[in-house]
N, C-alpha and C positions, 0 to 999 in steps of 0.2 A: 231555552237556547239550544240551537243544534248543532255541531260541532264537526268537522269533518275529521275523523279517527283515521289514523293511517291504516292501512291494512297489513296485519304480519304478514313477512314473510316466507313465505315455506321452500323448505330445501326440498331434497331425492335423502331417500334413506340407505341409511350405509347397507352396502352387501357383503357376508360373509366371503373373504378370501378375495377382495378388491381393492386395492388402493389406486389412487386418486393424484393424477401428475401435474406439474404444472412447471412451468420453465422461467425465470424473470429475465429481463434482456435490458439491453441497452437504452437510455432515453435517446441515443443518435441513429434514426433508422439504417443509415448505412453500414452502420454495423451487425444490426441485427441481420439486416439484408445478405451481407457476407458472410457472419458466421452461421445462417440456419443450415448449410449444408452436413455440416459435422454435430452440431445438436441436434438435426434428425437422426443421422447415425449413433451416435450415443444412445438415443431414446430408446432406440430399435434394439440397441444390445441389452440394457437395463430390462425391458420389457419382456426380452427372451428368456432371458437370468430367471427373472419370477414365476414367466409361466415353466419353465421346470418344476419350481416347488409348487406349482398347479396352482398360483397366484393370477389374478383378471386387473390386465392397468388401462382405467379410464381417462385418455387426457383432457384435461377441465377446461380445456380451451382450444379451438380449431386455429387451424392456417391459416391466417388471412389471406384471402385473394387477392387484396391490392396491393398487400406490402409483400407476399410472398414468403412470410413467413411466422411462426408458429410463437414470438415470443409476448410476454408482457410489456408493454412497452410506456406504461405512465402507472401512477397510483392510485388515479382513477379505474384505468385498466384492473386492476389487480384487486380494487373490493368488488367490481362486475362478477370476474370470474371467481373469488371465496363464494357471490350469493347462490353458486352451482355447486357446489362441493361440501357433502355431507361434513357435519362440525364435527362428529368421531369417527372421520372416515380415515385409515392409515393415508398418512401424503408424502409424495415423495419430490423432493425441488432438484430437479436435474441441470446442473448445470455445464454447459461445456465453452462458455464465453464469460466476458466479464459480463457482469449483473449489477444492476442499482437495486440494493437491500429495499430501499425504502418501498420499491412496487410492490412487494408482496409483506411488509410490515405488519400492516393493520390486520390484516388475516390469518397470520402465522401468530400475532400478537394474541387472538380469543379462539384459536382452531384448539378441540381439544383430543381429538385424536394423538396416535405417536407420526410425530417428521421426522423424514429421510432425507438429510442433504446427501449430494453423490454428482460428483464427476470423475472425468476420464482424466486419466492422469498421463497428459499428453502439452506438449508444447506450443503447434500449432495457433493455439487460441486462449487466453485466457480464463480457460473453466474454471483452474488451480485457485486462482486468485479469486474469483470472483468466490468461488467457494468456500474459503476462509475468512472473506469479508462478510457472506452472509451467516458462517459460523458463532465470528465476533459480533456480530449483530443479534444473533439469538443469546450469545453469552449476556450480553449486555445487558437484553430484558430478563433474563432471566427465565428463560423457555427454554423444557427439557425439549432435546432432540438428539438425534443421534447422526452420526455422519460416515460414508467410507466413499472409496475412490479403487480404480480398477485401471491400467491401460488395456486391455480386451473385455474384460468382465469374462472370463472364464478360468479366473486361479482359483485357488482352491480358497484362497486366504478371502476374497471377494467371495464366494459362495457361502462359505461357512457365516461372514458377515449379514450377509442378505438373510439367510437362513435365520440366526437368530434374533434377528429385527423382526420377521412377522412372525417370530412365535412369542419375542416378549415387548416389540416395543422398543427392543435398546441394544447397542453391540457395544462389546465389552471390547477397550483397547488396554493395551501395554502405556502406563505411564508410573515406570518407576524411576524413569531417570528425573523425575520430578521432585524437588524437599525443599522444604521453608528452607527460608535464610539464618542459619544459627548463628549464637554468637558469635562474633565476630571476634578473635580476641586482639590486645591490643597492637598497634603498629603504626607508622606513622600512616599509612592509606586508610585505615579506617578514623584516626582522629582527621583526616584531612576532609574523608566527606562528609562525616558529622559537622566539622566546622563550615562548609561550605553549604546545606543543608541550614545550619544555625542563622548565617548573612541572605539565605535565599529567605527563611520563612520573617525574618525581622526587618528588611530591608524590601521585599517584594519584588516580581518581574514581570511585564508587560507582556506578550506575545497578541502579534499586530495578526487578524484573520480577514482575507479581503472574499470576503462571502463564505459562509461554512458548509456544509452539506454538500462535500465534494463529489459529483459520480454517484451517489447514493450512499455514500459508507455514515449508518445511520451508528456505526463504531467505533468513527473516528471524530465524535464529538460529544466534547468531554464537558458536561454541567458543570455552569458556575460554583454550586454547592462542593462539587467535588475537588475542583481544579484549586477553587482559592483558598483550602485547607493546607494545599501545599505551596504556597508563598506566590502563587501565578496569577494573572487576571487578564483579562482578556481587553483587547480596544480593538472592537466591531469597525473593519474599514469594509469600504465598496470597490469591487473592481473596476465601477464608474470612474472612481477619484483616481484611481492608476491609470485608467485609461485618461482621464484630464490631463495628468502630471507628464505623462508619455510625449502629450501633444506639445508640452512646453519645452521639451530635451530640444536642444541643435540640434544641426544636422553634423556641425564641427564637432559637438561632445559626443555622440555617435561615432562619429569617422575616429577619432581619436581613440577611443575604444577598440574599435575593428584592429586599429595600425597595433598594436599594444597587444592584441592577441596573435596577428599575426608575424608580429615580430619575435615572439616566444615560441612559433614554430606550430600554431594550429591551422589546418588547411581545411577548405570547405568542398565538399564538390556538390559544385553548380552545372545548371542547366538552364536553358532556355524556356518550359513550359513551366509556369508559376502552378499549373494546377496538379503536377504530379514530383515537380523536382524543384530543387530547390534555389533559389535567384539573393542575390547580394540585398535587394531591398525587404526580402521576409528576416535575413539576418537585422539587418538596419535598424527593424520596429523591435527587435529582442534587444538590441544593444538598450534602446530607448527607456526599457523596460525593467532592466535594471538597474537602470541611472535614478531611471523613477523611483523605483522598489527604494532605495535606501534612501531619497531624498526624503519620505513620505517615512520609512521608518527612523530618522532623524527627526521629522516635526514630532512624531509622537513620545518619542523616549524609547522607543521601542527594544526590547532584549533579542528576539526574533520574529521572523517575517514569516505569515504564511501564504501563496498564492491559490487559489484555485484553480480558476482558468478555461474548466473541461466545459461549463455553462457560460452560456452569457459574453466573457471574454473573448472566447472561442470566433465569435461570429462577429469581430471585430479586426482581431490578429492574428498575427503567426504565433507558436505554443510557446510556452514560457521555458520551457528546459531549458535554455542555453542560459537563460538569466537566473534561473534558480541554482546551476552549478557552479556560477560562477561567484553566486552568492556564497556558496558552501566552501569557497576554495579559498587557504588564507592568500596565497599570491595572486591577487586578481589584479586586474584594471583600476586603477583608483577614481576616485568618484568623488565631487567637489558641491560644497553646497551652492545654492543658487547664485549666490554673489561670488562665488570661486576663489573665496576668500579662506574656507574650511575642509580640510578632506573629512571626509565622513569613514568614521568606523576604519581608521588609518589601520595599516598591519598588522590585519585579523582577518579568520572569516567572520561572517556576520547569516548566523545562524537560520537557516530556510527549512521550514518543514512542507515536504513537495505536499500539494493535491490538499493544505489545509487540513492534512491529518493531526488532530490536536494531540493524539498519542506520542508521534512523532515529535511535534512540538516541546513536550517534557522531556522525552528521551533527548532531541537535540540542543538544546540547553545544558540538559546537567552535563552529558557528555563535552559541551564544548566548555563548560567551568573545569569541569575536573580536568582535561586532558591539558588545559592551558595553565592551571595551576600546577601539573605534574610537570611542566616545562615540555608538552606534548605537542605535534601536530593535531587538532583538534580536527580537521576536516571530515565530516562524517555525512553520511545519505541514508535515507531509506532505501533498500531496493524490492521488487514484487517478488515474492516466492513462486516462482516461474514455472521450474519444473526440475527434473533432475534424471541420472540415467546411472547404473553403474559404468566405471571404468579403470582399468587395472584391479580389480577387486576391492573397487571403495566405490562408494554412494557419491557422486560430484554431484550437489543441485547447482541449476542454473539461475542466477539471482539478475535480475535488471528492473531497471525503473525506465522511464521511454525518455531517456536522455540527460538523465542532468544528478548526473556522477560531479565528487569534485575532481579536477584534471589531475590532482596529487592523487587521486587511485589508480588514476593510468600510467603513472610515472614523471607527468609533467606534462606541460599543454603542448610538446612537442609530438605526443604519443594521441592526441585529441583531435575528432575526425569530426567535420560538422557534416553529420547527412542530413536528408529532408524527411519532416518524419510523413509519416504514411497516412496516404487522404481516407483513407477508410475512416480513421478513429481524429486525425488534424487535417483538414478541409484549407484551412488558410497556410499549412506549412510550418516553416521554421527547422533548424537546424537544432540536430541531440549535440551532445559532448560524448559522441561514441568513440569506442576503446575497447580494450579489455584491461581489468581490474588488474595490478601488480601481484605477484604472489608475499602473502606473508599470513602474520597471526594476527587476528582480529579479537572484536569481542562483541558480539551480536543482544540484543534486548530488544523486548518489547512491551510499553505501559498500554495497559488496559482497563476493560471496567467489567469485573464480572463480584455477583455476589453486593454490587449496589457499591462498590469500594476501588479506588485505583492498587490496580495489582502489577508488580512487572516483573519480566520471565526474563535473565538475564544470562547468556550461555558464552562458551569458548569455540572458536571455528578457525580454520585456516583456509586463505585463499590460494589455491595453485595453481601452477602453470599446466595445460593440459597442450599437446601438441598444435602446432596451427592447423593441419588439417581437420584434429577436431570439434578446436574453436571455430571453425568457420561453418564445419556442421551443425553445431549445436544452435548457431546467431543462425541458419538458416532454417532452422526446425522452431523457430521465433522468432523475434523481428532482429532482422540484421541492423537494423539503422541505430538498435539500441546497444547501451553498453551494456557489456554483461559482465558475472566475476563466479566465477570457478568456486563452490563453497565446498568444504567439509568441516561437515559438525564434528563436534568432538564426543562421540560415548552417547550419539543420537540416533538413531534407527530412522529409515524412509519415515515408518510410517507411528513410530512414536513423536516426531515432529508434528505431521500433518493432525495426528488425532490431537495434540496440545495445543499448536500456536492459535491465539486467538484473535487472529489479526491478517491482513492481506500482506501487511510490510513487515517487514525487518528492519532495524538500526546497526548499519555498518559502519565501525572505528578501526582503523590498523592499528598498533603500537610496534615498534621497532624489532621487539623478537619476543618469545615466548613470555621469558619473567616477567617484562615491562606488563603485557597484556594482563597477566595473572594479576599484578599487583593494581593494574588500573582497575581492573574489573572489582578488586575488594574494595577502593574508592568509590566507586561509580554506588555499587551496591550501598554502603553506608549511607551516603547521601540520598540513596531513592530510602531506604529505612528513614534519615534524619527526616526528609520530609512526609512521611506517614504512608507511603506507600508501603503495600505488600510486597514484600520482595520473595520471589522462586530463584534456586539455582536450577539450570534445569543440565543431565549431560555430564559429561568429566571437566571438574572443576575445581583448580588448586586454590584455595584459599591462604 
C-alpha cells in the first residue's frame, strides 16, 4: 500500500539579534480598518526602540491591500502567519487596539522562543486592554512571557525594559505590593464570608452564559473542573433564545420601561440617522432585551446573567449596555413574568456579568451576596482598564466599560445620559448609561486562572471627582459615549498594576465610606478563601 505522507513543514531560521512582530486585531474589520493608523505608529516607535540596541524587527505579516491593514484578523489567520515565524525566534505582540486572544493562541501556545507583549500606553484606542486580556490569556496557559508599555517609547524606564528582554528573555517588574491572604483573624466580616462561602459550596449557583468566548478573551473562561469546585455551574444559553424571547416582549412592556426610566430623570440624545446616531427604536430593542434577559434568567433558576453580544448578536440589534446596567442596578424597571402575574427578581439588582466574562461572573456574585448581607447597595460592574494620566500629583486611571455602569454609580438615573454607541466597534447602535462614576471608596478585585487554579487579586481604591474640564478631556481622549470613573489605587504604582493584573477588567463596588469598604473587603476576601480560591491582597490594605 502507498500512502500519501504529508510533507513537513519547514520554517526560516532564527537570526542572531532579530525578533519577529506580529499584531492580533479585531474579528470586526471596521475596526481594524480604524485603528491601523496608530498601530502602524506604535510599530514604528517599538522598532526604532530596538534598532538602538542594534536589534533587526521582521514583521510576520504584510498589510493587506484589500482591507488596508496590517492586523490578524481570524484564527485561521494567525496559524498561517506562526507557519512563517522561526519557533525560537524572540517575538514580540504589539498591540495598540483591542485584540481577540484566541488569533494568535495556538501559536503563542508551541512558540518556544521568549514573547514580548507591549503597547502604548495611550487612550485613544484600546491597546491597554487588549493587552492585559492577552496577558491573562498567556497567564492562563501558562506561557512564560514577558510584558511593558511605553506612551512614547523613549523613557528611560521603557528602554532599560527593552534592554533587558533581548539580553535575558524576561523584564523584571516591581510587585511587592502583592501577599497572600493571611489569617484572617476573627470578626464578624470574616465569619460572615466563611458562612456565605459554606451555603454557596452546599447549596450551589447557576450563572446563565448566552454564548462564551466573548471578543476573544480566551481569559475570561473558566472550566467546568475549576468553576464547580467552588459551588458554581454553568447553564450554556444561546443568544438565539434571547433573540427568540426579545421577539415575544410588547411593544407596551417596552414603552412602559422607557416611561419608567424617563420618569426618574434619564435623557437620551436622539438623532435622526440610525447609522451613526442614535433613534427611540435602537433604545426600544434594548428595553426588549432585558425584559428578555431576566424572563429567561427566571425559567432557568438562574443566580446571574451573562450576555455576550460583540458576535452574532451584534448583526441582529442594537448593543446590550443599556440592558446589562440596568440589570446591575437594584432600582430598575420592574419586570413581570409572562403571565404578569410575577415580578421577577423584585427589589434587587440581579447580577450581569458584561461581555460573558466568567471571572466577572464569580466576582459579581460573591460581591452581590456579601454586600446584601452586609445590608449594602450591592450594585457592582466591571470596568476596562482604559488608561490613566497624572493629576494634581496622583496617578487618576481612567476606568470605563462601553456603557453599562449601574446608574447608582452616577448618582441616580437622573445623572444617566443615553448616547449612541459608536459604529466603528456597534454597527446597529443602542444607547450606553453614560455618566461619570460618583466620587467615594470602593474595593476593586479580580478572579482569575493562573498556575492551573482560580486566584483573585482583591485591592482598595477611591473614585474622585476630577474638575469638569478635565473630565471631558479625558472622555474625549476615549470614547465619550462611554461612562467613565476617576480611579486611585491605594499603595499601587502605574505600573505595578499593569505588570500584575491579569485580566482586561476590573470589579467595581462602592461602600459608603472608608471603614465600611475595609470591613467589606475582609468579607468578600473570606468568602473567595471559603470557596477555595486563592486569594492576593494587593496595595494598602486594612484588614
Amino acid at each position: 500500500m502507498s500512502y500519501a505522507l504529508p510533507t513537513p513543514s519547514t520554517r526560516p531560521a532564527a537570526a542572531p539579534k532579530t525578533a519577529y512582530l506580529i499584531a492580533s486585531g479585531d474579528l470586526r474589520e471596521s475596526a481594524n480598518t480604524a485603528g491601523w493608523p496608530v498601530q502602524a505608529a506604535m510599530e514604528a516607535d517599538v522598532t526604532a526602540a530596538l534598532a538602538e540596541l542594534g536589534w533587526h524587527v521582521i514583521r510576520a505579516h504584510d498589510v493587506d491591500p484589500e482591507t488596508g491593514h496590517g492586523f490578524i484578523s481570524s484564527q485561521r489567520m494567525g496559524l498561517e502567519v506562526f507557519k512563517r515565524i522561526p519557533t525560537d525566534a524572540p517575538l514580540i505582540v504589539a498591540e495598540a487596539v483591542w485584540q481577540y486572544s484566541h488569533h494568535v493562541l495556538a501559536g503563542l501556545r508551541t512558540h518556544e522562543g521568549p514573547i514580548l507583549t507591549v503597547a502604548n500606553f495611550a487612550g485613544d484606542w484600546p491597546g491597554l486592554v487588549g493587552l492585559l486580556g492577552l496577558n491573562a490569556g498567556l497567564t492562563k496557559m501558562g506561557k512564560p512571557y514577558a510584558t511593558i508599555w511605553s506612551v512614547d517609547f523613549t523613557d528611560d524606564w521603557f528602554k532599560a525594559g527593552l534592554g533587558e528582554w533581548v539580553e535575558t528573555g524576561k523584564i523584571t517588574h516591581d510587585d511587592s505590593h502583592v501577599r497572600p491572604l493571611p489569617e484572617l483573624p476573627a470578626s464578624p466580616e470574616k465569619a460572615l464570608g466563611e458562612a456565605l462561602a459554606a451555603e454557596l459550596l452546599a447549596d450551589k449557583a447557576i450563572i446563565g452564559v448566552f454564548d462564551e468566548g466573548c471578543m476573544g478573551m480566551y481569559n475570561a473562561i473558566f472550566d467546568d473542573e475549576l468553576l464547580n469546585h467552588t459551588g458554581i455551574y454553568k447553564e450554556r444559553l444561546s443568544q438565539s433564545a434571547l433573540y427568540a424571547e426579545m421577539l415575544e416582549v410588547t411593544e407596551a412592556e417596552a414603552d412602559a420601561t422607557y416611561d419608567w426610566l424617563v420618569e426618574r430623570g434619564m435623557t437620551f440624545k436622539y438623532g435622526d440617522d440610525a447609522a451613526t446616531e442614535l433613534t427611540r427604536e435602537q433604545v426600544q430593542w434594548q428595553l426588549k432585551m432585558y425584559i428578555a434577559a431576566l424572563r429567561i434568567s427566571d425559567d432557568f433558576g438562574l443566580d446571574a446573567v451573562g450576555i455576550q453580544y460583540q458576535q452574532g448578536l451584534k448583526d441582529l440589534v442594537p448593543a446590550s449596555d443599556l440592558a446589562e446596567g440596568m440589570l446591575n442596578t437594584t432600582e430598575r424597571p420592574p419586570v413581570f413574568s409572562r403571565d404578569g402575574q410575577r415580578e421577577l427578581f423584585a427589589g434587587r439588582a440581579f447580577p450581569h456579568f458584561n461581555e460573558a466574562d466568567e471571572g466577572v461572573a464569580v466576582d459579581a456574585l460573591v460581591t452581590d451576596r456579601v454586600w446584601r448581607a452586609m445590608g449594602l447597595e450591592p450594585d457592582n460592574t466591571l470596568h476596562d482598564v482604559r488608561w490613566g494620566e497624572e493629576y494634581d500629583g496622583e496617578f487618576v486611571w481612567v476606568y470605563e466599560i462601553s456603557g453599562s455602569v449601574p446608574a447608582s454609580h452616577l448618582g441616580g438615573w437622573n445623572n444617566a445620559e443615553g448616547w449612541r454607541q459608536g459604529h466603528v466597534f456597534f454597527p446597529a447602535g443602542g444607547a450606553t448609561i453614560n455618566g461619570v462614576s460618583k466620587p467615594g471608596e470602593i474595593v476593586l478585585s479580580r478572579v482569575y486562572i493562573a498556575d492551573g487554579v482560580l486566584q483573585a487579586d482583591i485591592f482598595r481604591a477611591s473614585v474622585v471627582e476630577l474638575p469638569a474640564a478635565e473630565t471631558e478631556r479625558r472622555k474625549h481622549a476615549t470614547n465619550p459615549e462611554w461612562p467613565i470613573a476617576h480611579v486611585v489605587l491605594h499603595g499601587i504604582s502605574r505600573d505595578q498594576f499593569m505588570a500584575r493584573h491579569k485580566a482586561n477588567h476590573a470589579q467595581l463596588v462602592y461602600a459608603p465610606d472608608a471603614e465600611t469598604a475595609d470591613r467589606a473587603l475582609v468579607a468578600k476576601a473570606a468568602m473567595f478563601a471559603g470557596m477555595g480560591i486563592r486569594v492576593h491582597l494587593a496595595g494598602e490594605v486594612r484588614l
